[in-house]
C-alpha positions, -999 to +999 in steps of 0.1 A: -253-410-574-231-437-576-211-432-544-241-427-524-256-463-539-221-477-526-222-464-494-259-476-489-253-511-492-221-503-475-238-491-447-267-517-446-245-546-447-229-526-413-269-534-400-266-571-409-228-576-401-225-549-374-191-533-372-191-538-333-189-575-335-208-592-364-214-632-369-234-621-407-224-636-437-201-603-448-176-589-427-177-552-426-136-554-436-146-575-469-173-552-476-149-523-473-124-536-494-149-546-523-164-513-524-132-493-527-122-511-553-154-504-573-152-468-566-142-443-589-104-433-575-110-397-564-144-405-544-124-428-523-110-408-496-143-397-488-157-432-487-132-440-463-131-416-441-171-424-440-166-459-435-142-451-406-164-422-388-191-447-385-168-472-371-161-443-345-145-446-316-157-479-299-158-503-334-122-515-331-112-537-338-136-551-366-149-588-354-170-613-377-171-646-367-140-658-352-116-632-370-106-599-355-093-570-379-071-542-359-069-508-379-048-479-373-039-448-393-003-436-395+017-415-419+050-424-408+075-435-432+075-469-415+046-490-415+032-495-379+033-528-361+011-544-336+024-560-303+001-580-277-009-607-259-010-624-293+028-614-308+044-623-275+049-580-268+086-581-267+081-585-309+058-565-330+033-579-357+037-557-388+005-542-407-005-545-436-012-511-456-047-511-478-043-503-509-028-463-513-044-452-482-028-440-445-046-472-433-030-502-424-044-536-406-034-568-388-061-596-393-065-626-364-080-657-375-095-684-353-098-665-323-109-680-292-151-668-285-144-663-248-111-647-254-098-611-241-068-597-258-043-565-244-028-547-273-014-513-283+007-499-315+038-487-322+043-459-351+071-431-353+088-442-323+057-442-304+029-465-284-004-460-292-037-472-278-061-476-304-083-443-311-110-460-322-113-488-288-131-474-257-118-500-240-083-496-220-068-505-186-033-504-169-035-539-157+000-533-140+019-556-170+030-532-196+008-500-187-020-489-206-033-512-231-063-517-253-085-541-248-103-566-273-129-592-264-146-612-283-184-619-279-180-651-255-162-636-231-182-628-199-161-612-169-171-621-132-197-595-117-211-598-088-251-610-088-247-584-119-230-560-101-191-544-103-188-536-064-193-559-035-201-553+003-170-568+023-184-586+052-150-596+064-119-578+073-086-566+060-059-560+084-025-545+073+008-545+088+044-547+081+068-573+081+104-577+094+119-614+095+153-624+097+163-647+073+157-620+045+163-581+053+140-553+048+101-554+057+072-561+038+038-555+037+012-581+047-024-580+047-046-603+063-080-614+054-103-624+077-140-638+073-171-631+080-177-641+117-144-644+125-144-624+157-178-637+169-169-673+160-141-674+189-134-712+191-131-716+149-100-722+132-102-718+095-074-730+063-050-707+050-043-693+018-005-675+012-009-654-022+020-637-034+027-601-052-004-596-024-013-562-028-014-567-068-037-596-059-057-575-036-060-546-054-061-555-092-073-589-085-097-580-062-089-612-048-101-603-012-136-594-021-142-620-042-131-641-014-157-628+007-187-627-018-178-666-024-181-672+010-212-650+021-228-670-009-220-704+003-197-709-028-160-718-008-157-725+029-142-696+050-109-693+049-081-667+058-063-653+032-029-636+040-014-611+012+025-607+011+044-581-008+077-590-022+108-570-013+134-581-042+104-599-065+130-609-091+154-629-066+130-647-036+103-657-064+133-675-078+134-701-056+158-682-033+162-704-001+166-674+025+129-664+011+117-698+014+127-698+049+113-665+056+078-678+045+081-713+056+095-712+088+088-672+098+056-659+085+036-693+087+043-693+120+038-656+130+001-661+114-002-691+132+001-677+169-017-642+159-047-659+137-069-689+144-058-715+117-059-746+111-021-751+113-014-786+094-003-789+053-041-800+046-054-765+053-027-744+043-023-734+003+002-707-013-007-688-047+011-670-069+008-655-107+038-652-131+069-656-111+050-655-080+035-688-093+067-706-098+073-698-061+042-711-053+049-747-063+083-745-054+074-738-019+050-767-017+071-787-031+100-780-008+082-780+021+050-801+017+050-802+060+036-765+058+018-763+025-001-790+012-019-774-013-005-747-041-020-727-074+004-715-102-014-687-125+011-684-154+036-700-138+068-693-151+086-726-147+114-715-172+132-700-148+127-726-122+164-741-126+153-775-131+115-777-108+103-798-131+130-820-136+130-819-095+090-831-092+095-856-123+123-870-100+115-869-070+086-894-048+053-883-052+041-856-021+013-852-007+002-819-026-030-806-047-026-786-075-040-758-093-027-743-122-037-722-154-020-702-178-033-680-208-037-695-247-016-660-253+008-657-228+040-645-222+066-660-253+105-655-247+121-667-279+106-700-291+093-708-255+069-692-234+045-693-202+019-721-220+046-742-232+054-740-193+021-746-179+018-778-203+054-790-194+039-788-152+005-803-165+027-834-182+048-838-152+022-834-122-002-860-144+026-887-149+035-888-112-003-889-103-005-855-082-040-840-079-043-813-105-072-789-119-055-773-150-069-741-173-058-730-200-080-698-202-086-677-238-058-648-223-032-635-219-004-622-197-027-599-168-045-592-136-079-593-155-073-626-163-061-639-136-086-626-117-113-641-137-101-676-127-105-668-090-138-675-087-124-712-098-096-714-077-108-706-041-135-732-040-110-758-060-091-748-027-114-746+001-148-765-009-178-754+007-184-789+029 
């Protein structure tokens, strides 16, 4: 009698705190913990394994108010740790076991309400995605992960809906230039009306890591149902693949010239754009963001407008130091970067995108800055775009 009184009020403070996501006075993780305690030693395993079959799979992790509990189960010698957008991935949280159990737990305080969070365990050698999240994706940084949101955050749907109607048109083709070997694939974007509209010329937007952007991003579509809605002005948006990412986004010159002074120009004859800096932006995430303000920066007579997601200005060797320097150009800025980015050692991608905000502000450059409740991934930088293109190209 007395275990099933304990697992009442167990189970009606999970009505009034709800295990999926409470804001009620108890959490469901400080009921759990009070009510083991009180109960008799050998009823426990089977309170427990209650408690956790109606968390089921789709409870985890616990969230009450601003605080996020992760639970796993592991028998392994070792306890388990927890890596993420939150412990940098490259360095494991541990867990904390509870009490004499096979249970262990990693507790997040002070957690953004709009935030989204990628994490998996490790156990025995192992990754894991949680058992008990229906949530996963392979957002193309770090393969599958689970996913944790907290009850702010509201991903972009379109008019309610997951899929849009493309009114414009994607071309596809490949690339060979001569300053750097090898071809690459490019896709173009056109708009709506482009091939009735025969004497228009429209801006330019560059985005690089293009078919990540295109196909994780989505970036094309939402392009178009910004436009068909009146939200940004029409625009062309050209999508171009990388061929040795971890060299040309590093500000390698031969790639700068195969952009600048190959593929701009290429789109120019074959497109109808408005070929001056004014109308013509680059954008990049990660590395490809770093490249991205690099190449307006070096060549502000072809781009006069660039958007950093998560730059990595680290390994810029020196950009910073080359703006803070240098006389003001005639460049707008975008830039955002996630509250739980990438970390490498005691740096990482926000101190980055707070160094660029410092510098861009002191020398008096245009600048729409966002630090979003994230981390390091296509979901989130996706969810900035409907931001970016109309910062871009505004609807006049």
């Amino acid at each position: 009698m007395r275990i099933l009184l304990y697992l009442t009020l167990l189970l009606g403070l999970f009505g009034l705190a709800r295990v999926f996501g409470g804001d009620g006075a108890v959490s469901p993780w400080d009921t759990l913990r009070t009510m083991y305690r009180k109960t008799a030693p050998p009823e426990r395993p089977k309170m427990l394994s209650r408690f956790l079959g109606d968390i089921g799979r789709g409870g985890c992790p616990l969230q009450h108010g601003t605080t996020l509990v992760f639970l796993f189960e592991s028998r392994d010698a070792a306890a388990p740790v927890i890596v993420g957008d939150f412990t940098g991935w490259e360095q494991g949280a541990p867990m904390e076991r509870f009490e004499d159990t096979s249970l262990y737990s990693y507790t997040m305080e002070d957690v953004p309400r709009g935030a989204r969070l990628e994490y998996k365990f490790k156990a025995g050698g192992r990754e894991h995605l949680d058992p008990r999240n229906r949530s996963s994706v392979d957002n193309g940084v770090g393969g599958r992960n689970s996913v944790a949101v907290m009850p702010g955050y509201v991903p972009f749907e379109y008019d309610g809906k997951r899929h849009h109607r493309m009114w414009g048109r994607v071309r596809t083709f490949d690339f060979t230039g001569v300053a750097v070997r090898g071809s690459r694939k490019v896709s173009v974007y056109t708009p709506p009306g482009y091939d009735r509209e025969v004497t228009a010329r429209y801006p330019t937007l560059y985005v690089h890591d293009g078919q990540s952007y295109l196909k994780r991003a989505d970036a094309a579509s939402l392009a178009d149902y910004l436009i068909t809605k009146g939200k940004m002005a029409k625009a062309i948006l050209v999508f171009v693949d990388p061929v040795d990412r971890r060299t040309e986004y590093r500000r390698d010159k031969a790639f700068t010239t195969l952009i600048t002074d190959e593929l701009v120009p290429y789109i120019d004859r074959n497109w109808r754009t408005l070929a001056e800096p004014s109308s013509r932006a680059v954008l990049g995430a990660s590395m490809g963001g770093l490249v991205a303000v690099h190449l307006a920066f070096e060549r502000p007579d072809v781009f006069g407008m660039a958007a950093s997601q998560s730059g990595a200005f680290g390994l810029g060797g020196g950009l910073l130091d080359e703006i803070e320097k240098a006389p003001k150009k005639n460049i707008v800025f975008y830039a955002d970067v996630g509250l739980y980015d990438l970390r490498y050692g005691k740096q990482g991608l926000l101190d980055d995108g707070r160094a660029l905000r410092g510098t861009l502000t002191r020398k008096g450059y245009p600048l729409y800055y966002y630090e979003f409740p994230g981390g390091h991934n296509w979901t989130c930088w996706r969810d900035q775009l409907p931001s970016i293109l109309p910062y871009l190209f505004r609807k006049k």
